[in-house]
C-alpha positions as CSV (number, residue, x, y, z in Angstrom):
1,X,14.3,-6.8,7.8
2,X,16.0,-3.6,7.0
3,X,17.5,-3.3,4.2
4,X,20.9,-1.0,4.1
5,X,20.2,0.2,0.4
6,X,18.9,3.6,0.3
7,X,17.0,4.2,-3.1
8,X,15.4,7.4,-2.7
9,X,15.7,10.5,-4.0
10,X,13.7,12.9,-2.1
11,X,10.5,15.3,-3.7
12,X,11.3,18.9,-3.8
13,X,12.5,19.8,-0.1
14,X,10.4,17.4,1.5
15,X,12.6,16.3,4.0
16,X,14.4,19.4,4.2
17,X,15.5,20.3,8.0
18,X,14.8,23.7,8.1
19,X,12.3,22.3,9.3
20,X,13.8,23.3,12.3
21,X,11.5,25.6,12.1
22,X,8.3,22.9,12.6
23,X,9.3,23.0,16.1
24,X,7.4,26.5,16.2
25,X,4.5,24.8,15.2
26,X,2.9,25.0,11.8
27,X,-0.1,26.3,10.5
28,X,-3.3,24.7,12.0
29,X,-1.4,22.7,14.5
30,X,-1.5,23.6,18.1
31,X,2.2,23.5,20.4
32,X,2.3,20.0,22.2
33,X,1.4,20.2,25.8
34,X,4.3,19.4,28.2
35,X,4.7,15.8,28.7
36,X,4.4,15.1,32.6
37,X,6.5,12.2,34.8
38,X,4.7,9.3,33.7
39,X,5.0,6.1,36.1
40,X,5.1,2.3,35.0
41,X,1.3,2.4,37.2
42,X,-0.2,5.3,35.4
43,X,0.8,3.3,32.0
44,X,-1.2,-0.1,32.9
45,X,-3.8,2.1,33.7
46,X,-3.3,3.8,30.7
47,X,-3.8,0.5,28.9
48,X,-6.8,-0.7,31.0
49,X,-8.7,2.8,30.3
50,X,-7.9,1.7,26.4
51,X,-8.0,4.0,23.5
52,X,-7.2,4.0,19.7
53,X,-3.5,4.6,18.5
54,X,-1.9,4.6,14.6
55,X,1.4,3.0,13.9
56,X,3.0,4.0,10.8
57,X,5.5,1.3,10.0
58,X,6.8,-0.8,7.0
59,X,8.4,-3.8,9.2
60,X,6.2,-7.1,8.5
61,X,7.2,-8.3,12.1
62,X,4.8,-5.8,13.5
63,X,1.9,-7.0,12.6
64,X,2.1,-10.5,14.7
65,X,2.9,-8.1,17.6
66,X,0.5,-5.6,17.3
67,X,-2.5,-9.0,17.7
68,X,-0.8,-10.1,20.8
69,X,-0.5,-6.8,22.0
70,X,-4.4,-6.4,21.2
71,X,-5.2,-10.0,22.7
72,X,-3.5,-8.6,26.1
73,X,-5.1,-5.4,26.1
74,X,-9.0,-5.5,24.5
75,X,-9.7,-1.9,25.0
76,X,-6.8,-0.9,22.8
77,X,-7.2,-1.0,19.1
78,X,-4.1,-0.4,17.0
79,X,-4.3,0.6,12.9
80,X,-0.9,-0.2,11.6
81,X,-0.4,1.8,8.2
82,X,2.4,1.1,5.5
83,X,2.5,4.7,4.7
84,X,5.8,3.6,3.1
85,X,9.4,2.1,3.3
86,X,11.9,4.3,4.5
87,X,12.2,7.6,2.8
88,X,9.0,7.6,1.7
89,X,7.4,6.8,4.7
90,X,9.6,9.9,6.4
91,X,8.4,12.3,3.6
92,X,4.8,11.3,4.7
93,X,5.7,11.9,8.0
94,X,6.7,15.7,7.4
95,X,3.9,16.7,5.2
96,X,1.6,15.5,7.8
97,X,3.9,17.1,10.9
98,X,4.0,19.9,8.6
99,X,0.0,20.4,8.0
100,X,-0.8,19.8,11.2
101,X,-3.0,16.7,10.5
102,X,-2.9,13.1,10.0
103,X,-0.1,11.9,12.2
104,X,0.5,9.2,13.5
105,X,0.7,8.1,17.2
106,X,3.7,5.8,16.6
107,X,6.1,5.7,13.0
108,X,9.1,3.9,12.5
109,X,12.3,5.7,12.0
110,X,15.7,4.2,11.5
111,X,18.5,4.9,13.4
112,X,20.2,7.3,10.6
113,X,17.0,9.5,10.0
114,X,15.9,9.7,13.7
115,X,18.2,12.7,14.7
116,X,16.4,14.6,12.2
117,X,13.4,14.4,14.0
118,X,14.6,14.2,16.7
119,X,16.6,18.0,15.6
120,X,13.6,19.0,14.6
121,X,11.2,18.4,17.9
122,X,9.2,16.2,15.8
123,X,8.9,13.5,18.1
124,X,8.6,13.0,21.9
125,X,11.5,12.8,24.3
126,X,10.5,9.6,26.2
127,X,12.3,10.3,29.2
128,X,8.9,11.6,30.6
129,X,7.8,7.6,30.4
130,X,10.4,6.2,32.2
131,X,12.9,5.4,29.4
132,X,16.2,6.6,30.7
133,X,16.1,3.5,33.3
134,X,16.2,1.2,30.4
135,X,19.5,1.8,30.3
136,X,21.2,-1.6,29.8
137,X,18.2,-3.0,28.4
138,X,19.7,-2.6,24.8
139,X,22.9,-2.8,23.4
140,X,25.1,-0.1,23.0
141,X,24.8,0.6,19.4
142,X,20.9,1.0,19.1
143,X,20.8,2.5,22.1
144,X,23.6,5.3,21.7
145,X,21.3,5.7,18.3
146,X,18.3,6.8,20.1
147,X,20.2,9.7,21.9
148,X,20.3,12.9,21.4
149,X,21.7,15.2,23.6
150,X,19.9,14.4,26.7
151,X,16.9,13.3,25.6
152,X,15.8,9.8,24.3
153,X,13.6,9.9,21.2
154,X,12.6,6.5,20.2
155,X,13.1,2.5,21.6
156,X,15.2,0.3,19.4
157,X,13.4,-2.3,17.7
158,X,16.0,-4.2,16.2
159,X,19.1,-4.3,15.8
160,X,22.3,-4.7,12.9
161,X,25.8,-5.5,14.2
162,X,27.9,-6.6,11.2
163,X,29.4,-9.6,10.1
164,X,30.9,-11.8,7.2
165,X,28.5,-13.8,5.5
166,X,30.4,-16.4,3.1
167,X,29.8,-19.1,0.7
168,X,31.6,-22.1,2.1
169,X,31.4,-24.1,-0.6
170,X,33.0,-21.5,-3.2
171,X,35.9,-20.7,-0.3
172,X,36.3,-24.4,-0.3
173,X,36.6,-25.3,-4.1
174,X,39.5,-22.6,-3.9
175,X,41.1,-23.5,-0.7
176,X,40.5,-20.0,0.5
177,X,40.3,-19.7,4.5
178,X,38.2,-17.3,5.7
179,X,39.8,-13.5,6.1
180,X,40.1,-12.5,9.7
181,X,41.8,-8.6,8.7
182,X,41.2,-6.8,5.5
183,X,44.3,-7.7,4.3
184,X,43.5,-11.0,4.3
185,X,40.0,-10.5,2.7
186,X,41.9,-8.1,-0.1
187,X,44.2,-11.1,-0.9
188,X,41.0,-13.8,-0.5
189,X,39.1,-11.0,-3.4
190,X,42.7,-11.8,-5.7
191,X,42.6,-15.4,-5.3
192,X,39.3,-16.0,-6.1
193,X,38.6,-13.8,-8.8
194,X,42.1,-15.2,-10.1
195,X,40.5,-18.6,-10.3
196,X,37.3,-18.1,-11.9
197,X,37.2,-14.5,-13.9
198,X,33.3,-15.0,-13.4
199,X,33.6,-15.0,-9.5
200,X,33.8,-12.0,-7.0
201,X,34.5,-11.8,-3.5
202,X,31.7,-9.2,-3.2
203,X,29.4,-6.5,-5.3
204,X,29.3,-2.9,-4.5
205,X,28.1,-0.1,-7.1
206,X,28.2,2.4,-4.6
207,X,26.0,2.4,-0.7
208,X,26.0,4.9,1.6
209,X,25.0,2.9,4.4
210,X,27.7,0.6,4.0
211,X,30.2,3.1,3.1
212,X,29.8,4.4,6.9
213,X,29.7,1.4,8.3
214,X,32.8,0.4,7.3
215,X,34.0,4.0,8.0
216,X,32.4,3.7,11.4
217,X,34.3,0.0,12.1
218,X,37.3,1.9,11.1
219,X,37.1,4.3,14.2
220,X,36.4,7.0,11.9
221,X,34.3,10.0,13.4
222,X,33.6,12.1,10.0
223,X,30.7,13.9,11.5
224,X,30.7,15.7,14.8
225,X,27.2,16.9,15.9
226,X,26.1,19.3,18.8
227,X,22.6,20.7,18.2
228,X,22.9,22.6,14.8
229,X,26.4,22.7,15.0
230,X,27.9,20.2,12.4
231,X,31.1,19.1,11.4
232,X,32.3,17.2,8.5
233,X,35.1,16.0,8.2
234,X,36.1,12.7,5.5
235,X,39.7,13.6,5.4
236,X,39.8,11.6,8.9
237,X,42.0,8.4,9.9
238,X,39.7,6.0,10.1
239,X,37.7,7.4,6.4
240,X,41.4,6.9,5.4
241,X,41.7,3.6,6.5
242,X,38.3,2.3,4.7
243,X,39.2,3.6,1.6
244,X,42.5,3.0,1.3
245,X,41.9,-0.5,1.4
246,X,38.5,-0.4,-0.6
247,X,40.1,1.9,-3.7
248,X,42.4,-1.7,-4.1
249,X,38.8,-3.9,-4.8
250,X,37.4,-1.3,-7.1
251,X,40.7,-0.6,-9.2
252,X,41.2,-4.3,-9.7
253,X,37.8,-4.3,-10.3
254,X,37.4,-7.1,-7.8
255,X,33.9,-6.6,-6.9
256,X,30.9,-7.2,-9.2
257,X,29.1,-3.9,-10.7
258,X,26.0,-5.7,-9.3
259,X,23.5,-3.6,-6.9
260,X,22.0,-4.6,-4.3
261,X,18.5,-6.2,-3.9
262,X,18.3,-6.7,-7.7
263,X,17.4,-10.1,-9.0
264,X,20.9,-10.0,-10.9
265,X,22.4,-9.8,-6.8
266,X,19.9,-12.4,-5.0
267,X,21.0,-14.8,-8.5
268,X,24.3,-14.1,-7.9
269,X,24.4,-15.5,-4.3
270,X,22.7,-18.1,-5.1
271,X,25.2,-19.2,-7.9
272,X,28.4,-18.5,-5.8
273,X,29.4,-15.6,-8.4
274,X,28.9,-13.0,-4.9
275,X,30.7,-15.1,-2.5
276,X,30.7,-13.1,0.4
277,X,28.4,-9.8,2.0
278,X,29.5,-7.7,4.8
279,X,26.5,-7.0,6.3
280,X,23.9,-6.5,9.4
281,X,22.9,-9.4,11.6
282,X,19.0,-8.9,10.1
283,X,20.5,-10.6,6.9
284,X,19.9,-14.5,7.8
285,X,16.0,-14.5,6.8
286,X,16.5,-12.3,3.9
287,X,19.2,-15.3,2.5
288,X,16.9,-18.1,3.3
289,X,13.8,-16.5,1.3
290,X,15.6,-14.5,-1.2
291,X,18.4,-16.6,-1.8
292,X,17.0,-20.3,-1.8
293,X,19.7,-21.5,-4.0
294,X,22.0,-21.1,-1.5
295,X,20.6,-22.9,1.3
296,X,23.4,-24.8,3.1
297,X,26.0,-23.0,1.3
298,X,26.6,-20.3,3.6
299,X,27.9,-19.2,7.0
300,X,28.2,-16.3,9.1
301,X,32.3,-15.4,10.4
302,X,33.4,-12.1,12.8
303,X,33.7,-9.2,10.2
304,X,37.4,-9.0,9.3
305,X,39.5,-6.2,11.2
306,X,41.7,-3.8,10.4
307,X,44.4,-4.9,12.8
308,X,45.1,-8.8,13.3
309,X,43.2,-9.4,16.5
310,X,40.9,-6.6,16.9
311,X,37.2,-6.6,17.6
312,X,35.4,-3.9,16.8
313,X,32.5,-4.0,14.5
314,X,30.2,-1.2,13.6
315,X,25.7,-1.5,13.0
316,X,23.9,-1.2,9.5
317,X,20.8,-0.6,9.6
318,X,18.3,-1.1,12.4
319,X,15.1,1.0,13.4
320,X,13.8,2.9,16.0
321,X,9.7,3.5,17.1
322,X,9.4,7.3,18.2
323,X,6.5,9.3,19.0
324,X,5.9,11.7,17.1
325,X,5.7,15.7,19.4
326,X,1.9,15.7,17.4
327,X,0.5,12.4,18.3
328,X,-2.8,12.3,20.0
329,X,-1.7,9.8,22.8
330,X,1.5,9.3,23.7
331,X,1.3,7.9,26.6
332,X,-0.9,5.2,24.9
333,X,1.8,4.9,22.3
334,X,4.6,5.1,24.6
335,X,3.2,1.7,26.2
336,X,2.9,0.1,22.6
337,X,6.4,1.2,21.9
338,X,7.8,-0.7,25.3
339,X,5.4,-3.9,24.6
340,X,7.4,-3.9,20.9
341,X,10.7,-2.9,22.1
342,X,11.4,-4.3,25.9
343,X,8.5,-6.7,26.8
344,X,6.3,-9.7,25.0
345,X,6.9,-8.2,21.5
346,X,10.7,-8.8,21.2
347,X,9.9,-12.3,20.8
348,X,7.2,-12.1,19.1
349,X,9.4,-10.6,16.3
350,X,12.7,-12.7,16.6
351,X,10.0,-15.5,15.8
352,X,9.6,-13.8,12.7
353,X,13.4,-13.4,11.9
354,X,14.1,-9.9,13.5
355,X,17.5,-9.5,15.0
356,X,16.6,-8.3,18.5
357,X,18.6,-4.8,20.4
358,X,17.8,-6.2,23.7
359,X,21.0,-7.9,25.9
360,X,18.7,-10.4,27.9
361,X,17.6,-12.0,24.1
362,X,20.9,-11.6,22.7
363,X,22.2,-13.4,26.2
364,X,20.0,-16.0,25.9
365,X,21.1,-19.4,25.7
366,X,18.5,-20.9,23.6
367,X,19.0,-17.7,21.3
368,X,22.6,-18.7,21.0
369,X,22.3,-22.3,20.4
370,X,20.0,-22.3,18.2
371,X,20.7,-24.1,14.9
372,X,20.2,-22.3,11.4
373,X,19.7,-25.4,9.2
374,X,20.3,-22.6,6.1
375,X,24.0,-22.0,7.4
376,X,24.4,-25.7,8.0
377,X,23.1,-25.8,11.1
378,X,25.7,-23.1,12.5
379,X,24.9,-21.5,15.6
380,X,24.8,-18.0,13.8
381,X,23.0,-15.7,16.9
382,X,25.9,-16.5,18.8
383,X,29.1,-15.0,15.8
384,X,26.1,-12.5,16.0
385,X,25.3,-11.4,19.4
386,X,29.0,-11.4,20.3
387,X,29.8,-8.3,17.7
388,X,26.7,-6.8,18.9
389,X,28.5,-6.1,21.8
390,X,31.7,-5.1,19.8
391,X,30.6,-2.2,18.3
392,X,32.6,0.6,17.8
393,X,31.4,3.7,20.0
394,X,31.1,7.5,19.2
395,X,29.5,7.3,15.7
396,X,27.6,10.2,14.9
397,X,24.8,10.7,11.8
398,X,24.1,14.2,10.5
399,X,21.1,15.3,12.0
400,X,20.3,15.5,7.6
401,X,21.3,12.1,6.9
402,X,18.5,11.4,4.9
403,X,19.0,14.3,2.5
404,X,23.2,13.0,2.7
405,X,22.4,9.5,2.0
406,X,20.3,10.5,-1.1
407,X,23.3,12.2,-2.8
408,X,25.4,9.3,-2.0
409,X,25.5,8.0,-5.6
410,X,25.8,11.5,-7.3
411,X,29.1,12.1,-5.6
412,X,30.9,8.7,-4.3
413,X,29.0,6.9,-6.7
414,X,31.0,7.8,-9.3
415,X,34.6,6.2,-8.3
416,X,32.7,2.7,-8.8
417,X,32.7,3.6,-12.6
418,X,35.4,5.5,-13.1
419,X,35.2,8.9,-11.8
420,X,38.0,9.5,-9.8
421,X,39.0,8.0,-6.6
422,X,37.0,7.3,-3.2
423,X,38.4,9.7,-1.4
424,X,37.4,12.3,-4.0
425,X,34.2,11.3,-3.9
426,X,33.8,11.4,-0.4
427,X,35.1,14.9,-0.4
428,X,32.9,15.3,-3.3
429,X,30.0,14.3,-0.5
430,X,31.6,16.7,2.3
431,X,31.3,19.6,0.1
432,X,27.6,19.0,-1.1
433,X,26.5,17.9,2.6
434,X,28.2,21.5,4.0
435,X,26.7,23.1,1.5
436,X,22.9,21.6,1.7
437,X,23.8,21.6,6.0
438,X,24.6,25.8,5.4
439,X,21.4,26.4,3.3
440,X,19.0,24.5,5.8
441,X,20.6,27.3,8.4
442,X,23.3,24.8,10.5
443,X,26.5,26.5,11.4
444,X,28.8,23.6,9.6
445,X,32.3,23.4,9.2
């Protein structure tokens, strides 16, 4: 699944987006031809005829889909790669984009990094292949995330609406019901830690994706994006909202110093001293074979609101397949892309525990009746699905994201031990994004 914790710090100017400049070509590498109009006919054939196509790609789910996808179509062979996870995988990505060799026909991108790419000319618009009538095919959220300006530069594969996931049994033993606002979850963090010293209502040492997340839920818009025009802008209503609430947590010190993905976190939800995340719908396989100790323990609740009765909920995490502008066969790998992302292989994938972008799965009645004997047999997909189609619309990533999210911890980071408030820290973050944003030629305010 993917994971919303961001852990790396990037090599040199790797993933720097003066790369704008790759669009020119680089040495070696010869401008992409023009894609023509590409019908859903010329792509069967396409398949039929057969070829060789690489997928760069770190999600474990692909490789069940990429032996169906063989099985259906014998003349195509597909190498799937782990060149990766993440940041690493995207660094790969430019140094071969930027030699002029060795890329691949297909890579994985997640929603935040793709309008670098996509900035940059780095990989296809897929409008060519038919996919500006797939609109309605996925939910808003993943597929608002694959936009950019006009053009449509990657499928969604998955999906990450949010939600509350809680240990009933700790909530019980303290008579704590279950927070619908943020006010209420603030109060539920007091009572509990009240209780048992040992006990937090969450951990948090500092994430970026989460942070705009919950900015994003909020209705804040702290980054405005047209082309290479860029503004940021933290000092916003709905940034204001966020951390107003979430200073309260960390100056009580009301949420464990424990990071994310470490043993000392997957122990912790296990033993009921975490007793809630706030976090994307891909979360429920990760807890049943990371967090065994918890098995029937825990169950899935809207994510709390910041007005009594609202719905609105915001994504975290989630990726994208794109085709790269240098890949030997797009068309080829366009196909691949709508066999993962619209047809056979959506299944295929939600059968290994991927949450899916696509309305007619989320719709399903079988998908949302269907029993998680982990969550005590709650029908989670259906608490699941329903903020899928709650999310908060607008939301904007810098087309640098990845270079932002890596900084994350040098600036905001340091009001989860003591240095200064949230809000200087996200200031803190506005300054050194403007800065890096001016220095990789955008026009940034």
């Amino acid at each position: 699944m993917t994971r919303t914790r961001r852990s790396a710090l990037l090599v040199g100017a790797a993933l720097s987006v003066s790369l704008m400049t790759a669009a020119c070509g680089s040495p070696g590498q010869e401008a992409a031809a023009p894609v023509k109009s590409t019908s859903a006919t010329d792509l069967e054939a396409t398949l039929n005829a057969g070829g060789t196509i690489t997928v760069w790609a770190w999600e474990p789910t692909l490789k069940p889909v990429i032996e169906s996808f063989q099985a259906k179509y014998p003349k195509v062979k597909v190498n799937l790669v782990n060149a990766g996870t993440g940041d690493d995988q995207y660094t790969a990505l430019q140094n071969a984009i930027k030699a002029g060799s060795g890329v691949p026909d297909v890579a994985q991108i997640e929603y935040y990094a793709l309008p670098q790419f996509a900035l940059s000319k780095s990989v296809t618009d897929l409008t060519a292949f038919g996919a500006d009538k797939l609109e309605g095919t996925f939910t808003p959220g993943p597929w608002n995330s694959v936009h950019s300006g006009a053009g449509i530069y990657g499928l969604p594969m998955d999906s990450g609406p949010m939600a509350l996931f809680y240990n009933k049994d700790v909530f019980d033993k303290h008579k704590i019901e279950v927070p619908a606002t943020w006010e209420e979850y603030i109060a539920a963090a007091r009572k509990l830690h009240k209780a048992d010293p040992k006990a937090y209502i969450t951990s948090d040492t500092g994430d970026a994706g989460f942070t705009t997340s919950m900015i994003w839920q909020a209705g804040g818009k702290p980054y405005q994006v047209d082309g290479t025009k860029v503004g940021i802008n933290f000092a916003d209503a709905g940034t204001q909202k966020f951390t107003t609430a979430w200073q309260q947590l960390v100056t009580e010190k009301l949420v464990a110093p424990i990071v994310g993905w470490s043993d000392e976190w997957y122990k912790g939800l296990g033993d009921g001293t975490i007793a809630t995340l706030v976090i994307g719908a891909w979360m429920p396989a990760n807890f049943e074979t990371g967090v065994k100790a918890g098995s029937g323990k825990w169950r899935v609740a809207p994510m709390p609101q910041w007005e009594s009765g609202g719905k609105a909920t915001a994504e975290n995490g989630g990726s994208s397949l794109a085709v790269p502008e240098a890949a030997a066969n797009k068309a080829l790998a366009y196909a691949f892309l709508k066999y993962a992302g619209v047809d056979d292989g959506v299944q295929t994938r939600m059968d290994g525990g991927a949450f899916p972008a696509t309305t007619a799965q989320l719709n399903a009645p079988d998908f949302q009746a269907k029993k998680f004997p982990y969550f005590g047999d709650q029908e989670v997909n259906k608490v699941l699905a329903e903020s899928a189609g709650q999310v908060v619309s607008g939301w904007s990533y810098l087309p640098y994201q990845v270079y932002a999210n890596s900084v994350f911890n040098d600036t905001v980071g340091k009001a989860y031990v003591g240095g200064g408030t949230l809000q200087d820290g996200l200031k803190a973050w506005q300054d050194a994004s403007v800065k890096y944003g001016q220095e990789q030629g955008f026009s940034v305010q």
